[in-house]
PDB file with SEQRES, HELIX, SHEET and CRYST1 records, atoms N, CA, C and O in Angstrom:
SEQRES   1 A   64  UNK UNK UNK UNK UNK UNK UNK UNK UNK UNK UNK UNK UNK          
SEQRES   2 A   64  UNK UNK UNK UNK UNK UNK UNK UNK UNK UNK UNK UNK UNK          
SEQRES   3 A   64  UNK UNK UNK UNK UNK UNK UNK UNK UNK UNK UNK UNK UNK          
SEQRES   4 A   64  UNK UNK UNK UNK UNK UNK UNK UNK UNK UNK UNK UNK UNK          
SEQRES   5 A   64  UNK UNK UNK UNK UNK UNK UNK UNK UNK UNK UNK UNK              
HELIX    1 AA1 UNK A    3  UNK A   12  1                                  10    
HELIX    2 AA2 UNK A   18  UNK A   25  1                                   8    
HELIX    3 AA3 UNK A   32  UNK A   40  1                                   9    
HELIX    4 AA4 UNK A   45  UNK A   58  1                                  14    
CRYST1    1.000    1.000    1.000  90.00  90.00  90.00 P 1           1          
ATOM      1  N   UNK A   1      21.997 -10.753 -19.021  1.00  0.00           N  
ATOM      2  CA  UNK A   1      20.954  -9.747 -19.019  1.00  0.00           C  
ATOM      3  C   UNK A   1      21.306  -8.704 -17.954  1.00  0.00           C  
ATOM      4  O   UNK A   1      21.650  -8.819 -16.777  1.00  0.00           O  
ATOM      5  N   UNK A   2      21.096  -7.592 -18.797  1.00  0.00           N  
ATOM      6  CA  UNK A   2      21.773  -6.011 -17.407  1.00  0.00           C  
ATOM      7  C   UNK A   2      20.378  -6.601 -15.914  1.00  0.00           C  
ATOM      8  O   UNK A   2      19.612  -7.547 -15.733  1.00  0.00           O  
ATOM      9  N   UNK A   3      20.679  -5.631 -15.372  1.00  0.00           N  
ATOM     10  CA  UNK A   3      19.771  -5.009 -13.729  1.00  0.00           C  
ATOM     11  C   UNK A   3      18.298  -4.617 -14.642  1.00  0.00           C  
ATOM     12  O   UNK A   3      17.125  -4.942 -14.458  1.00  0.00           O  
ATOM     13  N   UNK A   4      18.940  -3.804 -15.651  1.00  0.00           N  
ATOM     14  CA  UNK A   4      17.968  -2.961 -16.282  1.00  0.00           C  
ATOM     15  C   UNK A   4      16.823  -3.602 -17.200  1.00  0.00           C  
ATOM     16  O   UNK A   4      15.617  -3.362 -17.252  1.00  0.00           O  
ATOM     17  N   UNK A   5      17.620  -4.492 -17.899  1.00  0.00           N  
ATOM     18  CA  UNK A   5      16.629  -5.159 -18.710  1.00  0.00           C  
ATOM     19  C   UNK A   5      15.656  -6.199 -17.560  1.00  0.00           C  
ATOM     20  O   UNK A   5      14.447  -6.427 -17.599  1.00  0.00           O  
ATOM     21  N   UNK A   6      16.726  -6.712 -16.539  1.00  0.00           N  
ATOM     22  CA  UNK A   6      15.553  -7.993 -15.795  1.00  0.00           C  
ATOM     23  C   UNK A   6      14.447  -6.917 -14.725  1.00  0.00           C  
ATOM     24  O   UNK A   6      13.380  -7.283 -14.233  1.00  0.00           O  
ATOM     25  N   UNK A   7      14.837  -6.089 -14.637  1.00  0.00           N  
ATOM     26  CA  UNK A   7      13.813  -4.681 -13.800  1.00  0.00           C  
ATOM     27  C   UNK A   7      12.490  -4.876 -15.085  1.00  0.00           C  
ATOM     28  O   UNK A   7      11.440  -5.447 -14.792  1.00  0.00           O  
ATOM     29  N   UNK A   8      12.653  -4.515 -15.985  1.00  0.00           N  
ATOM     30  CA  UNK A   8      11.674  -4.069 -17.332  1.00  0.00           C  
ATOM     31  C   UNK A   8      11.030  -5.233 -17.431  1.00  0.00           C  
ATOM     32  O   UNK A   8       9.887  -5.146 -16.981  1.00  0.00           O  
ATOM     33  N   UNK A   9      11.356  -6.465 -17.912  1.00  0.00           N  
ATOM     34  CA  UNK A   9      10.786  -7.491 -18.522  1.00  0.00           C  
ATOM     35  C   UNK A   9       9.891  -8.093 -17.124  1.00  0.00           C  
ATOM     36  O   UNK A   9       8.724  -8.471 -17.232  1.00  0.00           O  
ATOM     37  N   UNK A  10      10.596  -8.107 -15.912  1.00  0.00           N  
ATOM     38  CA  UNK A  10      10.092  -8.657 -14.288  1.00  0.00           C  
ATOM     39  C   UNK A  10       8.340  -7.485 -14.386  1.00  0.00           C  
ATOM     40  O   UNK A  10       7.201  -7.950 -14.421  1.00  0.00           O  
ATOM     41  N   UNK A  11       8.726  -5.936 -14.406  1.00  0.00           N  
ATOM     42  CA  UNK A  11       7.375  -4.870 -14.704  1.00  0.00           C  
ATOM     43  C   UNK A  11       6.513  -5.812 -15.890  1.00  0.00           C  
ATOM     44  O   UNK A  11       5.376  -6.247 -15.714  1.00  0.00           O  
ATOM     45  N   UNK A  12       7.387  -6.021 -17.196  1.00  0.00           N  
ATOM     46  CA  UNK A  12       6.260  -6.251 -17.954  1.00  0.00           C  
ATOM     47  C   UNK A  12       5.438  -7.037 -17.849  1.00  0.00           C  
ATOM     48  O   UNK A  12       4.277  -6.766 -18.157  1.00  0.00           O  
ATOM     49  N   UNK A  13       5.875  -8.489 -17.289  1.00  0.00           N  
ATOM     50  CA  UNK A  13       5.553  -9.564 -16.396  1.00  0.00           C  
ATOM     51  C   UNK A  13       4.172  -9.254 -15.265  1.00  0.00           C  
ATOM     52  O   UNK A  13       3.370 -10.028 -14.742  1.00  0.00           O  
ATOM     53  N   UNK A  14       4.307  -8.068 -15.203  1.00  0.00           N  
ATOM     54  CA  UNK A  14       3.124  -8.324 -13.662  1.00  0.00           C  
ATOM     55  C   UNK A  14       3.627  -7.879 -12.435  1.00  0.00           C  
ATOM     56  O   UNK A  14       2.896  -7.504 -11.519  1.00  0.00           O  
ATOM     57  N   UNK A  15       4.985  -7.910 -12.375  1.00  0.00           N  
ATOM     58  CA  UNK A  15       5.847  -8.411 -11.134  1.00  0.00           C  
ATOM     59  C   UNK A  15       5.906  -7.082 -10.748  1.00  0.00           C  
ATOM     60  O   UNK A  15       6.473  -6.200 -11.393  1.00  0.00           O  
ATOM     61  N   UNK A  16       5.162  -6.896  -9.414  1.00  0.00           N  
ATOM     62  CA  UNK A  16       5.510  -5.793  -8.065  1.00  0.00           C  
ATOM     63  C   UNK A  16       6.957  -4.576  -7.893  1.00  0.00           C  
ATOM     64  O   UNK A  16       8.105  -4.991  -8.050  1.00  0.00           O  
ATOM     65  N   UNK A  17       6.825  -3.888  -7.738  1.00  0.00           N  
ATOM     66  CA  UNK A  17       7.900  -2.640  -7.847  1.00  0.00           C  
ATOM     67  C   UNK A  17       8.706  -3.379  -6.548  1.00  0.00           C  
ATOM     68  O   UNK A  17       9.928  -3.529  -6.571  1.00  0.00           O  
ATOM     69  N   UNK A  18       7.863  -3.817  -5.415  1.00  0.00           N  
ATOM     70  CA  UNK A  18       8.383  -4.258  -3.945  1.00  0.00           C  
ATOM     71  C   UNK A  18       9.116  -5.819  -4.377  1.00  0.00           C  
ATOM     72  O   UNK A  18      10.280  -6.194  -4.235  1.00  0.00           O  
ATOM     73  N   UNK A  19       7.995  -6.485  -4.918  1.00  0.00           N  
ATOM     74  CA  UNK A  19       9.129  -8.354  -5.460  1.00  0.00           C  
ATOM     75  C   UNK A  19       9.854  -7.748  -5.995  1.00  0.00           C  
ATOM     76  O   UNK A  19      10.636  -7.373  -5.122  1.00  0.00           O  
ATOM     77  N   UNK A  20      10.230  -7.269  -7.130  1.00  0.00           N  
ATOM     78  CA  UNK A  20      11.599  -7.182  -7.619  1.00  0.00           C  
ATOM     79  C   UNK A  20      12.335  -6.599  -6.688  1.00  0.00           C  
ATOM     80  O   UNK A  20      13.122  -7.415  -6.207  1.00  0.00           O  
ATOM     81  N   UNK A  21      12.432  -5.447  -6.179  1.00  0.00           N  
ATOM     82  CA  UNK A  21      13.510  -5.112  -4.913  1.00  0.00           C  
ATOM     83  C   UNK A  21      13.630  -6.020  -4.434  1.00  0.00           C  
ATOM     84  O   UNK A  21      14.642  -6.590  -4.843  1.00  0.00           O  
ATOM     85  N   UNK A  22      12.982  -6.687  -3.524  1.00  0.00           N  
ATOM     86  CA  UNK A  22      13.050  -7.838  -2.800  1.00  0.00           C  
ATOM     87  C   UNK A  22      14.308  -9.120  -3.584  1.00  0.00           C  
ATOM     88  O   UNK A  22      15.418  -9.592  -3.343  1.00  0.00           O  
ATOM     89  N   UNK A  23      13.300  -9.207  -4.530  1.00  0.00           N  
ATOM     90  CA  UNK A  23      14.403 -10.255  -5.239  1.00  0.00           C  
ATOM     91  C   UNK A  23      16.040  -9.694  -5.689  1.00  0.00           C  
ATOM     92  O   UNK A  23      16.990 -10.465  -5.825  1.00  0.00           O  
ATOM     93  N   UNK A  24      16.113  -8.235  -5.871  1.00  0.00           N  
ATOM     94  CA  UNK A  24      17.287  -7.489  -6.070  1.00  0.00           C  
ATOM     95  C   UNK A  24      18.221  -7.754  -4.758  1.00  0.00           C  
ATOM     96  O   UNK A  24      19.383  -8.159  -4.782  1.00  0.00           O  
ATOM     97  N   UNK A  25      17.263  -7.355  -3.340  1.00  0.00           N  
ATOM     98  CA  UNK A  25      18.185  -7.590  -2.356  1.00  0.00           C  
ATOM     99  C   UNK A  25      18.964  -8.861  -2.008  1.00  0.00           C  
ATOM    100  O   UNK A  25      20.100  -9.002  -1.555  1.00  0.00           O  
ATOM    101  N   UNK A  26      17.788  -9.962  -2.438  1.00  0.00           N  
ATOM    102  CA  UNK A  26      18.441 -11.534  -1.844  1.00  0.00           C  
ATOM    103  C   UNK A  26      19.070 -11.870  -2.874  1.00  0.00           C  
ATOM    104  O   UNK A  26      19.279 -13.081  -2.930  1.00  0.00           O  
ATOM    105  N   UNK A  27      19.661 -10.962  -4.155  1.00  0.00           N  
ATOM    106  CA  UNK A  27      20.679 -11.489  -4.955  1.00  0.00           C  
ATOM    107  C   UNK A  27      21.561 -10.341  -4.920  1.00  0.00           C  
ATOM    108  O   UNK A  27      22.331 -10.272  -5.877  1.00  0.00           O  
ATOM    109  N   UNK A  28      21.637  -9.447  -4.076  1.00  0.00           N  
ATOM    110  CA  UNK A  28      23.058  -8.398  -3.924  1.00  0.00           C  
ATOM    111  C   UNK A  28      22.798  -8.359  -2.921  1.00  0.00           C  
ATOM    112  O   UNK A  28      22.203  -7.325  -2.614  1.00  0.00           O  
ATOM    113  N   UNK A  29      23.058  -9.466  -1.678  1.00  0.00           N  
ATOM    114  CA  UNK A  29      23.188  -9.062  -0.429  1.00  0.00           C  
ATOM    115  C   UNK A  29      24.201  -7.253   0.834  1.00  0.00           C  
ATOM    116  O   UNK A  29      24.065  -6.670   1.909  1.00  0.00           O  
ATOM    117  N   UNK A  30      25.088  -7.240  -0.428  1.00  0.00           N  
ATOM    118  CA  UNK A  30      25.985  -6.292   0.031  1.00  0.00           C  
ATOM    119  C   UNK A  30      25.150  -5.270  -0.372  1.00  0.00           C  
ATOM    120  O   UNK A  30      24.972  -4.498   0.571  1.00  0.00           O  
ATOM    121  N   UNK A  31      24.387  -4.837  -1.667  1.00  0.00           N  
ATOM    122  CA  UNK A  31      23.769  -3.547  -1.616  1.00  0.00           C  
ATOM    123  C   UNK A  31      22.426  -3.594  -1.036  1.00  0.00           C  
ATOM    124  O   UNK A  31      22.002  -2.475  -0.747  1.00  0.00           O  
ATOM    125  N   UNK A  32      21.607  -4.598  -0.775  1.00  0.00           N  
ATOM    126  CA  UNK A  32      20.616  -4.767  -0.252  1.00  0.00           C  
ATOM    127  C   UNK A  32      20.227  -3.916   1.371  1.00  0.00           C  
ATOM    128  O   UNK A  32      19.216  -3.388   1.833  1.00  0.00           O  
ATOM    129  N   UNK A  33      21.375  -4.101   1.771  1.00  0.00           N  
ATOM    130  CA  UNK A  33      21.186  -3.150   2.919  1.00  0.00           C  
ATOM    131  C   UNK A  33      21.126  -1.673   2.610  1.00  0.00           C  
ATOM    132  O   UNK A  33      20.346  -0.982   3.265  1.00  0.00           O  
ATOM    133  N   UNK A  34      21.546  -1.368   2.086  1.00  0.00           N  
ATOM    134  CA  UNK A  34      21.230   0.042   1.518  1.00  0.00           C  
ATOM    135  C   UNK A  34      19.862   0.079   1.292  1.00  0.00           C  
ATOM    136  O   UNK A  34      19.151   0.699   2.083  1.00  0.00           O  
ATOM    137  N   UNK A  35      19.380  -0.497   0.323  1.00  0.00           N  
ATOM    138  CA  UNK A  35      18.113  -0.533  -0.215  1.00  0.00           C  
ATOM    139  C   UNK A  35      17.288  -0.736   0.832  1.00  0.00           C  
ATOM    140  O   UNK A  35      16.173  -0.227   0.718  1.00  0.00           O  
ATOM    141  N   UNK A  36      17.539  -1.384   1.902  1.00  0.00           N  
ATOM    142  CA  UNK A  36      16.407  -1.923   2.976  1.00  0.00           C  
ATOM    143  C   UNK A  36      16.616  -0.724   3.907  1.00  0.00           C  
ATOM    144  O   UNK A  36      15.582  -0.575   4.560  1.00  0.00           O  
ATOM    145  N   UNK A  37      17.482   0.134   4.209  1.00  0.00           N  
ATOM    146  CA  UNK A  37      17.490   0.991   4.812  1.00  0.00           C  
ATOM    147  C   UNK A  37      16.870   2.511   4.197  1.00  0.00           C  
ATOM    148  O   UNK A  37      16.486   3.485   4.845  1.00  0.00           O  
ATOM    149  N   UNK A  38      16.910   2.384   3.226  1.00  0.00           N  
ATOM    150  CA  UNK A  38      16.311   3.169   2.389  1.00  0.00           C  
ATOM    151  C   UNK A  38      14.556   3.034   2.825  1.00  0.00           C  
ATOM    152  O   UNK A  38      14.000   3.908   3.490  1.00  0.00           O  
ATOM    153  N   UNK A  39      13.975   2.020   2.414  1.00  0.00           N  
ATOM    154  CA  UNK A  39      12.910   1.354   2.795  1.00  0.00           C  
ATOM    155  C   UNK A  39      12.322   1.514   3.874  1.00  0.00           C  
ATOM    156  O   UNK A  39      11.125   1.797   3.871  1.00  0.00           O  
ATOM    157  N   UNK A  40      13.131   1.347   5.215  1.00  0.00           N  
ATOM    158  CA  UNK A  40      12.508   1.642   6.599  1.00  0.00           C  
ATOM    159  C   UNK A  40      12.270   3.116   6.536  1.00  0.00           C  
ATOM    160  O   UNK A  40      11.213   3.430   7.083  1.00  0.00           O  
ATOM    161  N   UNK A  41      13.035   4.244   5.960  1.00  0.00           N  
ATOM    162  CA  UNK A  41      13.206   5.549   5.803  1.00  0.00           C  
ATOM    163  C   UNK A  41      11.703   5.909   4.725  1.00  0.00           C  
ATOM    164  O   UNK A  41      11.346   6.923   4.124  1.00  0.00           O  
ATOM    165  N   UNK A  42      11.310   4.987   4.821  1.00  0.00           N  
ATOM    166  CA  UNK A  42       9.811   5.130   3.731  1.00  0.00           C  
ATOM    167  C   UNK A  42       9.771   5.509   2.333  1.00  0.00           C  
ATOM    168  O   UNK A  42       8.833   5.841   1.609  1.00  0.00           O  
ATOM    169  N   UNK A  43      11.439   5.335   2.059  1.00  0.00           N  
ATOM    170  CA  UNK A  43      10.942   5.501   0.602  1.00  0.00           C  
ATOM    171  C   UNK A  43      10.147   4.042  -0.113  1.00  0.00           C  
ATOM    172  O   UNK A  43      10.061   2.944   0.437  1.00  0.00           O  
ATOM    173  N   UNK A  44       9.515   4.493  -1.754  1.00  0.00           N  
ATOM    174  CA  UNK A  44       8.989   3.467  -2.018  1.00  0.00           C  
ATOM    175  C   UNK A  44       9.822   2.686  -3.035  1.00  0.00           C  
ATOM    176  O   UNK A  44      10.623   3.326  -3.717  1.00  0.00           O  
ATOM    177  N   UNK A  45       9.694   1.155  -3.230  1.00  0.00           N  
ATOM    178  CA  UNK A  45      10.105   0.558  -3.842  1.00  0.00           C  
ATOM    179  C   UNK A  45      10.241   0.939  -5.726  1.00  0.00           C  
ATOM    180  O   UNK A  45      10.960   0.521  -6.633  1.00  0.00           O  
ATOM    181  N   UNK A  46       9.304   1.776  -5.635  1.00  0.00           N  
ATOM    182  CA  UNK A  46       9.096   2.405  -7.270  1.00  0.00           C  
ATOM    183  C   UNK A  46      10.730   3.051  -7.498  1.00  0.00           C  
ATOM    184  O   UNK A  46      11.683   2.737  -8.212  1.00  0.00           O  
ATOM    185  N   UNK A  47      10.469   4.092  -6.500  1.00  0.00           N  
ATOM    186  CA  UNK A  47      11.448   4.810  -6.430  1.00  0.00           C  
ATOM    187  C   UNK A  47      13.063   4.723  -6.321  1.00  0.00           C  
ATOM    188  O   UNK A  47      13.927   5.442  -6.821  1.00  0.00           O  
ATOM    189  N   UNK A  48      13.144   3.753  -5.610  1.00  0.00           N  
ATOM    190  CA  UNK A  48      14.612   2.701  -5.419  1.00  0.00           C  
ATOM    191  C   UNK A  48      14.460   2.378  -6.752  1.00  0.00           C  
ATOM    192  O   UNK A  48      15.164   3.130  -7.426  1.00  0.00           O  
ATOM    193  N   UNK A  49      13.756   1.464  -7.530  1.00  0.00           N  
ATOM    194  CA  UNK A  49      13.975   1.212  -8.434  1.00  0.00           C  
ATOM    195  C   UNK A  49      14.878   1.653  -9.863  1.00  0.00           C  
ATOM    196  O   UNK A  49      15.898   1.325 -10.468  1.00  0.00           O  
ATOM    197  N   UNK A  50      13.434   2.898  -9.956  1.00  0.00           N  
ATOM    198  CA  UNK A  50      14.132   3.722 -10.497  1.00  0.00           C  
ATOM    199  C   UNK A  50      15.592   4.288 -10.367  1.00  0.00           C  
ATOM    200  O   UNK A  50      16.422   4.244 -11.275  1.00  0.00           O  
ATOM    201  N   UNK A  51      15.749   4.701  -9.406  1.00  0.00           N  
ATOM    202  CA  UNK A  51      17.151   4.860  -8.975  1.00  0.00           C  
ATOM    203  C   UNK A  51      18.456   3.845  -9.323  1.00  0.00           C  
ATOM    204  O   UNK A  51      19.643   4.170  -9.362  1.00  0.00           O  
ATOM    205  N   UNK A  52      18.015   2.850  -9.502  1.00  0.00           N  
ATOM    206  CA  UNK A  52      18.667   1.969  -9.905  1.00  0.00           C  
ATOM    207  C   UNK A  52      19.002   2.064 -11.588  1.00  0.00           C  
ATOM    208  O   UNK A  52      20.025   1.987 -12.269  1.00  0.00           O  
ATOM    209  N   UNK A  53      18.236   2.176 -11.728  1.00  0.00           N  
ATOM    210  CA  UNK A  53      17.867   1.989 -13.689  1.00  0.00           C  
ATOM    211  C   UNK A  53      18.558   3.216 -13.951  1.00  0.00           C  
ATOM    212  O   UNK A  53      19.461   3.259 -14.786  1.00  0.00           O  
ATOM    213  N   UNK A  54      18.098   4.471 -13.123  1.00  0.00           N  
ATOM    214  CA  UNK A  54      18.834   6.086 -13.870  1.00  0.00           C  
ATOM    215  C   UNK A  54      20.860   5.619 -13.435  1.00  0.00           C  
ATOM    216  O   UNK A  54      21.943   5.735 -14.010  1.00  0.00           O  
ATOM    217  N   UNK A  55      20.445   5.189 -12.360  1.00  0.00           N  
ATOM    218  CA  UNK A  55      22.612   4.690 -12.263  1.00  0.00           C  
ATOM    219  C   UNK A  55      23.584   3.727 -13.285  1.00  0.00           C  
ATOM    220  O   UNK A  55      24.632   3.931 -13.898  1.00  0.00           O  
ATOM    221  N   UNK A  56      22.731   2.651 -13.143  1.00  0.00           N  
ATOM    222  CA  UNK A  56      23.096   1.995 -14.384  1.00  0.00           C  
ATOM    223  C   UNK A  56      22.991   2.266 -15.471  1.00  0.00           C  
ATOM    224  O   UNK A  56      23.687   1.538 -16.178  1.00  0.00           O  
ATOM    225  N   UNK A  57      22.197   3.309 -16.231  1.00  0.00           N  
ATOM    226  CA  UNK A  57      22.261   3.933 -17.552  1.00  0.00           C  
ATOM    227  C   UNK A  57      23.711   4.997 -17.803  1.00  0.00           C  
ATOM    228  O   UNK A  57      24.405   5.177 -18.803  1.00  0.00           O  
ATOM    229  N   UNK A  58      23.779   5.587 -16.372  1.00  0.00           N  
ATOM    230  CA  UNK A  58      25.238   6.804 -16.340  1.00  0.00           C  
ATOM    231  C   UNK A  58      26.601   5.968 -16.261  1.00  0.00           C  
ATOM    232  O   UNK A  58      27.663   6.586 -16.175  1.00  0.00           O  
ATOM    233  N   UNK A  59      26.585   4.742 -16.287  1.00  0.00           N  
ATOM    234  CA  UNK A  59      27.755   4.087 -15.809  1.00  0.00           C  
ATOM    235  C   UNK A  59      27.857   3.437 -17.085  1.00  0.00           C  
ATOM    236  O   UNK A  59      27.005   2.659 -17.513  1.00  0.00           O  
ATOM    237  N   UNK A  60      29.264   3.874 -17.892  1.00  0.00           N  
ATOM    238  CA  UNK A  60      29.819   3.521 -18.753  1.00  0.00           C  
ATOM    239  C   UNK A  60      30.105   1.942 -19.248  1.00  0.00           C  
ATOM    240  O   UNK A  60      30.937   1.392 -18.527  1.00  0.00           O  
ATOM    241  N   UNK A  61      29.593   1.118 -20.315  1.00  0.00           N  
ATOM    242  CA  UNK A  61      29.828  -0.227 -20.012  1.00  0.00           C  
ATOM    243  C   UNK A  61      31.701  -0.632 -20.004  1.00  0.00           C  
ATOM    244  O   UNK A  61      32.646   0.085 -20.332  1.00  0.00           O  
ATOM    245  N   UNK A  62      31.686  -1.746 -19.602  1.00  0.00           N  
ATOM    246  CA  UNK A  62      33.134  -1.793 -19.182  1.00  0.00           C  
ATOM    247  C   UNK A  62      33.627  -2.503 -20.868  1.00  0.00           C  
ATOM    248  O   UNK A  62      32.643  -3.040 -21.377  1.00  0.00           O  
ATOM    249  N   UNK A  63      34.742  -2.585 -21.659  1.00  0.00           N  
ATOM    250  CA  UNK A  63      34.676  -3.376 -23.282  1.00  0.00           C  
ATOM    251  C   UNK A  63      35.772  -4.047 -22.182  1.00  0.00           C  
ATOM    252  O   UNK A  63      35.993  -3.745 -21.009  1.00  0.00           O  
ATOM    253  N   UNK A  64      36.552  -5.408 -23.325  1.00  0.00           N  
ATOM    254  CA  UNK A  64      37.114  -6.536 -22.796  1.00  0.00           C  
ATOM    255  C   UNK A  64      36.364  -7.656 -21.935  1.00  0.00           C  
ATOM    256  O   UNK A  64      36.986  -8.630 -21.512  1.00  0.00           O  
TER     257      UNK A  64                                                      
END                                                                             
């Protein structure tokens, strides 16, 4: 399952714009800091999100 689809189905679920980041960070520890620094800088978790979903849509899937 993409970033994208477990983002959507986690929303359709109920599940918090902030839990899912959260849960994004403690399973990509290496980009998580980004994201958490982002965070102290006050952006909102909506917004990271999103950001996430518009990147992974521009990024070509890999075939093989």
């Amino acid at each position: 399952m993409s970033i994208i689809d477990s983002i959507q189905k986690a929303r359709e679920k109920g599940a918090s714009d902030e839990l899912i980041l959260r849960e994004i960070i403690k399973q990509n520890p290496d980009k998580g800091i980004i994201f958490e620094e982002k965070l102290k800088k006050g952006e909102k978790a909506t917004n990271i999100l999103n950001e996430i979903i518009k990147k992974k849509k521009k990024k070509p899937k890999r075939k093989g």
